[in-house]
C-alpha positions as a printed NumPy array, in Angstrom:
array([[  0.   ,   0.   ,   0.   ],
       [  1.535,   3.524,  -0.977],
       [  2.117,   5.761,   2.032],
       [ -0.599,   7.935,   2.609],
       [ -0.339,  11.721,   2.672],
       [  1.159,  13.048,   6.276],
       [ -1.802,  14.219,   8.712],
       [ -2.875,  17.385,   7.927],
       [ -0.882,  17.598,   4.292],
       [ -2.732,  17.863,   1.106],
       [  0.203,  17.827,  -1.421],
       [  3.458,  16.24 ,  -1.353],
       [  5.957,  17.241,  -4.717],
       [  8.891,  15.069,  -4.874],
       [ 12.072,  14.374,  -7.656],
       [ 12.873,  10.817,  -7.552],
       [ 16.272,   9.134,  -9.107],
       [ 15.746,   5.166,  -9.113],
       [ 17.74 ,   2.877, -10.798],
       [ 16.723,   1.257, -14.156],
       [ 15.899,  -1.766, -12.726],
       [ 13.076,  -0.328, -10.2  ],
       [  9.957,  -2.255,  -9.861],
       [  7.032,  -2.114,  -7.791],
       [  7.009,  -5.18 ,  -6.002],
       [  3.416,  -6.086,  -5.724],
       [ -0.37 ,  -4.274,  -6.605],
       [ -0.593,  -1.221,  -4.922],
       [ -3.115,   1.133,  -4.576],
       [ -3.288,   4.867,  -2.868],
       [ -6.543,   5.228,  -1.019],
       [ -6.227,   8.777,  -0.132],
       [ -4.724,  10.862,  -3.436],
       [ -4.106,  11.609,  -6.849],
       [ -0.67 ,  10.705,  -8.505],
       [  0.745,  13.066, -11.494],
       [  4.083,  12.772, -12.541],
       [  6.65 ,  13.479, -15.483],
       [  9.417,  11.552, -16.567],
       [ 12.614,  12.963, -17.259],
       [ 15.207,   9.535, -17.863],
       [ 13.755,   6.374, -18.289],
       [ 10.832,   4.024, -19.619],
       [  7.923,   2.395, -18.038],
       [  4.76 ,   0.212, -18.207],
       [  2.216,   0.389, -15.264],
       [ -0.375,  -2.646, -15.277],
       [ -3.903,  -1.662, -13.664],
       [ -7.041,  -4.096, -13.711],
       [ -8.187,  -3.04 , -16.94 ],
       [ -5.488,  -1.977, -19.27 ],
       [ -1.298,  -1.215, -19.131],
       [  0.465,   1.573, -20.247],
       [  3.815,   2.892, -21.031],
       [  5.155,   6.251, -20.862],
       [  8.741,   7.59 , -21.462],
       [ 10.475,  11.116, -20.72 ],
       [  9.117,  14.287, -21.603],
       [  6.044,  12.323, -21.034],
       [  3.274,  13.241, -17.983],
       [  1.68 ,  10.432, -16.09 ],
       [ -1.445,  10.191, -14.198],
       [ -3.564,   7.966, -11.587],
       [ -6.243,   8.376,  -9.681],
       [ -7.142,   6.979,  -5.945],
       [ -8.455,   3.269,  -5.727],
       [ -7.11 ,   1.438,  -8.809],
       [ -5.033,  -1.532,  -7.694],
       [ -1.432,  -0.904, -10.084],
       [  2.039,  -2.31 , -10.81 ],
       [  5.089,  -0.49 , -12.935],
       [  7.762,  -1.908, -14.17 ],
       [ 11.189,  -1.009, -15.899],
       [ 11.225,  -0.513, -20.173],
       [ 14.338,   0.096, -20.656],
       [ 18.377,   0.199, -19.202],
       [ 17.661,   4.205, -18.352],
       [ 17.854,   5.328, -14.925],
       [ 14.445,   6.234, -14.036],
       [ 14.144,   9.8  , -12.928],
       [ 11.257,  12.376, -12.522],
       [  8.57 ,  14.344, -10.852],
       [  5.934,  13.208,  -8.868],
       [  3.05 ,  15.252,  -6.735],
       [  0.579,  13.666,  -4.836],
       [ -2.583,  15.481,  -3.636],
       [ -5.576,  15.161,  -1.962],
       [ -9.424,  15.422,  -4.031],
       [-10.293,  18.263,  -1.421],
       [ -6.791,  19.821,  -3.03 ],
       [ -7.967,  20.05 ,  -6.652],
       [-11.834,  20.275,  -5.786],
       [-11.707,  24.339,  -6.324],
       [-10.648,  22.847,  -9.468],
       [-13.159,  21.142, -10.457],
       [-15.615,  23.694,  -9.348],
       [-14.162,  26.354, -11.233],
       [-12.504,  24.41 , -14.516],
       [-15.18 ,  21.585, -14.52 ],
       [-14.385,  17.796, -13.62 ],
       [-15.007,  16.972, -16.829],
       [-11.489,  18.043, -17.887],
       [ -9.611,  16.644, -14.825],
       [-11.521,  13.315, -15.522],
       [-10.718,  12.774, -18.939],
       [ -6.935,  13.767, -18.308],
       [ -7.115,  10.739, -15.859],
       [ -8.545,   8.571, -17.875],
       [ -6.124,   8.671, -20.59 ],
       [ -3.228,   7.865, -17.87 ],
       [ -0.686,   9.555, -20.243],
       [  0.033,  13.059, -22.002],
       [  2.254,  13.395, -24.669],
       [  3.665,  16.951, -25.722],
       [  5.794,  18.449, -28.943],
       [  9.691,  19.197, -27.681],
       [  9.475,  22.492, -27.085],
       [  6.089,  21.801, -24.696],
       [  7.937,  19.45 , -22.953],
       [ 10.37 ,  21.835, -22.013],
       [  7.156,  23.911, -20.754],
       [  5.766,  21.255, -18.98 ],
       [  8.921,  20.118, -17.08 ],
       [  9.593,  23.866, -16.26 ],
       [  6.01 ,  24.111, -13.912],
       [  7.141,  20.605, -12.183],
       [ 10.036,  21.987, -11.265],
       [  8.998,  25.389, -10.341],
       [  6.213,  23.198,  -7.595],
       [  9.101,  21.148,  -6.964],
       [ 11.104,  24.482,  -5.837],
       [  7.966,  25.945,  -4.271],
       [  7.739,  22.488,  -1.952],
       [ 11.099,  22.859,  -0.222],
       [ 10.745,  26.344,   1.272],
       [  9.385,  26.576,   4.409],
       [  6.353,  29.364,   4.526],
       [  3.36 ,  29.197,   6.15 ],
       [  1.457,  29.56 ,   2.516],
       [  3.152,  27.048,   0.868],
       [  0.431,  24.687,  -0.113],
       [ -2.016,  28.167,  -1.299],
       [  1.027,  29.089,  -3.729],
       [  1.24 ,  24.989,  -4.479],
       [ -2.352,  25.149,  -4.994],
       [ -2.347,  27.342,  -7.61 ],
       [  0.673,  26.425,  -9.396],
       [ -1.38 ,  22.792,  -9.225],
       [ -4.358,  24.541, -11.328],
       [ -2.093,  26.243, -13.98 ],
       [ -0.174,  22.655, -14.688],
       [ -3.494,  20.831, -15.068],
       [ -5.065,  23.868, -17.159],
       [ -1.6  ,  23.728, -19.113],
       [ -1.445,  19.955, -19.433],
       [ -5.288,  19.921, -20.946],
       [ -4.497,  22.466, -23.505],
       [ -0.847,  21.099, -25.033],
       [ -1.476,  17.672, -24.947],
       [ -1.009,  15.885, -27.872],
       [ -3.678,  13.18 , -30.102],
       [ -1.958,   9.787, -29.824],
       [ -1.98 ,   7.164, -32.356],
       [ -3.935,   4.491, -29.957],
       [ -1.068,   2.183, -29.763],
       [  0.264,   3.429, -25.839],
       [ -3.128,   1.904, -23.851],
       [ -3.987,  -1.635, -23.8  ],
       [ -7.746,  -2.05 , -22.903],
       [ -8.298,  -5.702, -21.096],
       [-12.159,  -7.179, -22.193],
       [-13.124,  -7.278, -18.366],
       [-11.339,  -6.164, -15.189],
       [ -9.114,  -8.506, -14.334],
       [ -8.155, -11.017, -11.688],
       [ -5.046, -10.483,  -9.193],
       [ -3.421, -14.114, -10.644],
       [ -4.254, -12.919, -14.268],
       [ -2.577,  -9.644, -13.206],
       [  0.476, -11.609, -11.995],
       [  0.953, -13.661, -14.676],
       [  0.298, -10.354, -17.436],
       [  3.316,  -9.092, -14.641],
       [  5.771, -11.969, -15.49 ],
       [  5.219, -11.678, -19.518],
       [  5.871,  -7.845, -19.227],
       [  8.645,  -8.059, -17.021],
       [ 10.51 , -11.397, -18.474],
       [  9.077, -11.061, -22.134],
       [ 12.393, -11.461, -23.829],
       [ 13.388, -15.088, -21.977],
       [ 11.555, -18.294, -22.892],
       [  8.038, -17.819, -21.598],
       [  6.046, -21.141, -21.471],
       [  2.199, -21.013, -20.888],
       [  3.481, -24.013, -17.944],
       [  5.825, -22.074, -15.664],
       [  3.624, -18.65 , -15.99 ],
       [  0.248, -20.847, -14.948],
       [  2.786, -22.292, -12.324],
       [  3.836, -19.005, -10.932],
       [  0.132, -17.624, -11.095],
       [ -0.784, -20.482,  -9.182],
       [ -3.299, -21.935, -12.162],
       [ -3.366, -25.036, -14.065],
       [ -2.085, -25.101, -17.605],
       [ -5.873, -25.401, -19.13 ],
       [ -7.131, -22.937, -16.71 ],
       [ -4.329, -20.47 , -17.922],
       [ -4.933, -20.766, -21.286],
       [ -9.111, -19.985, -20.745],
       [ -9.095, -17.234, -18.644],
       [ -6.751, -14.938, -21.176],
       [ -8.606, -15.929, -23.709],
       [-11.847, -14.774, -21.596],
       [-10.749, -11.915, -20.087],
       [ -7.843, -10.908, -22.302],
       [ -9.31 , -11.717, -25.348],
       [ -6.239, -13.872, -26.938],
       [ -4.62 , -16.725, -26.654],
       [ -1.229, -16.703, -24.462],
       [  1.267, -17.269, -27.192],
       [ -0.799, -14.251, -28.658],
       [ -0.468, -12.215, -25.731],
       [  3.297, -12.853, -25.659],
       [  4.056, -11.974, -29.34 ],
       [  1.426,  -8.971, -28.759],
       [  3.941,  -7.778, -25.663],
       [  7.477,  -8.726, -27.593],
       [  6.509,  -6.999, -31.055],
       [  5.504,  -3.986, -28.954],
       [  9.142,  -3.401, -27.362],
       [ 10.436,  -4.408, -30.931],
       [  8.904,  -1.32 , -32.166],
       [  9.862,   0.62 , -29.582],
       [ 13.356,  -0.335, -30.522],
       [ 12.71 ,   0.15 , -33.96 ],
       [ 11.728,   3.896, -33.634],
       [ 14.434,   4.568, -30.804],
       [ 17.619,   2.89 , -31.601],
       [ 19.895,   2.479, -34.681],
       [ 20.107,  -1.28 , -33.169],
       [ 20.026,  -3.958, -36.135],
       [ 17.244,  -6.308, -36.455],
       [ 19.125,  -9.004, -35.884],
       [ 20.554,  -7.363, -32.053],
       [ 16.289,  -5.982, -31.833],
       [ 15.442,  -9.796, -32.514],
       [ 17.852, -11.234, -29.586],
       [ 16.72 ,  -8.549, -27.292],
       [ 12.9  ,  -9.149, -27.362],
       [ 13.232, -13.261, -26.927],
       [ 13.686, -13.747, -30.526],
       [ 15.92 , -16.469, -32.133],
       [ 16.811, -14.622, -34.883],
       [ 15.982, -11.376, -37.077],
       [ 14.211, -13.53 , -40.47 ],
       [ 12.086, -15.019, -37.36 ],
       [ 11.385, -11.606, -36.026],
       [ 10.819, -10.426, -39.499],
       [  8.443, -13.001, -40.349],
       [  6.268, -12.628, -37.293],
       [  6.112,  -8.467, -38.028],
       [  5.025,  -8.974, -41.234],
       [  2.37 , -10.887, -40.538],
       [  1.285,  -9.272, -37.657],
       [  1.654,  -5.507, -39.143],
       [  1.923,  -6.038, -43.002],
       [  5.647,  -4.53 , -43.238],
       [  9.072,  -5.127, -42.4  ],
       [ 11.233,  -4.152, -39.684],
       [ 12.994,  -2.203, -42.128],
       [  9.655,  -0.537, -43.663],
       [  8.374,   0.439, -40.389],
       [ 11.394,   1.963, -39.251],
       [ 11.559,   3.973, -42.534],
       [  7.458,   4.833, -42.32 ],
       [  7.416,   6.406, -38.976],
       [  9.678,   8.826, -37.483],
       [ 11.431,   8.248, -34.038],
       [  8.594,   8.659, -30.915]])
């Protein structure tokens, strides 16, 4: 369980430095406050109930009180940022004077994207709250409070349409074991992954497994694997000058024609295509 908000505090703004390797250790979920961050080094995926996510620097992150989560690492990049924490009677002249409608919908899409030169903008207000936090005035959390509005108002305006492809919608809330075992495939996805050892782990027979992704997942496992392992091969695709062949070996692939085969079919282009199509994230 997250630590709750010191008695009598209604925001907490923090910069955290974590190593690469960083991962929530279990479900978690904050009973008492809002979570926003943004990233400035480093890659994660946060699994909720219904859906995962990634998010990378430059990028803003949000969630909300009550929804049972788990990050994980991405990538070898420390993992660095801002994070503020705050209380729904905090933002509630907010929504009174904005509408809830807005601060809702930013929520519900978990993560913000931004142009460069926003991102610059955006990390500029996290660190101005992030200055504001340390010094010790009796008004700090009025000034916080307002600085609070402007990044929200700021956020909702800047954002950026996204192509779709950064949420993963599950068909039906999920169970904790299901979430566990979605855990090990995000976290492990380039070693050999066998529907045995993850039902194993997850504390499910083999058959059992194998029906509940395909009921509340909507695929099979082997589906759900090459779903996760194709995703981080894009991601290497658009972000590194790495060959196929090293992309292939880092994403549990035996080799690059393999790789290649599987992203064809799956996408209807090449490696090499995609990577030429679409410009780096």
């Amino acid at each position: 369980m997250p630590v709750r908000l010191p008695e009598g505090q209604q925001i907490i703004v923090s910069y955290r430095k974590l190593p690469a390797e960083y991962q929530m250790p279990a479900m978690e979920v904050a009973t008492d406050h809002y979570n926003i961050g943004f990233v400035t080094s480093g890659d994660r995926r946060t699994i909720t109930p219904t859906g995962s996510y990634r998010y990378h620097a430059g990028e803003v992150s949000m969630m909300p009180p009550f929804l049972y989560h788990r990050t994980l690492s991405e990538s070898s990049a420390p993992y660095e940022g801002y994070l503020i924490k705050f209380t729904p009677e905090f933002i509630q002249p907010f929504w009174e004077k904005i509408g809830k409608q807005i601060f809702d919908e930013l929520y519900e899409e978990k993560v913000c994207h931004f142009s460069e030169n926003t991102q610059l903008f955006i990390q500029g207000l996290f660190e101005q709250m992030w200055q504001e936090y340390k010094k010790d005035t009796p008004y700090k959390e009025v000034i916080l409070q307002g600085m609070l509005f402007r990044l929200f108002t700021s956020i909702w305006e800047n954002r950026q349409e996204t192509d779709g492809n950064c949420t993963a919608r599950f068909l039906s809330p999920l169970s904790r074991p299901v979430i566990n075992a979605i855990y090990r495939i995000e976290k492990d996805y380039a070693s050999h992954l066998s529907l045995e050892k993850v039902a194993e782990e997850a504390g499910f027979s083999t058959s059992h497994l194998s029906r509940v992704f395909r009921t509340q997942l909507g695929m099979s496992f082997s589906d759900y694997v090459c779903n996760v392992r194709l995703q981080h091969v894009k991601e290497q695709l658009l972000r590194t000058d790495k060959s196929i062949m090293e992309i292939a070996l880092d994403c549990g692939y035996c080799h690059g024609d393999y790789l290649a085969a599987q992203f064809r079919q799956k996408t209807g282009m090449t490696p090499t295509e995609f990577r030429k199509n679409f410009f780096h994230l």
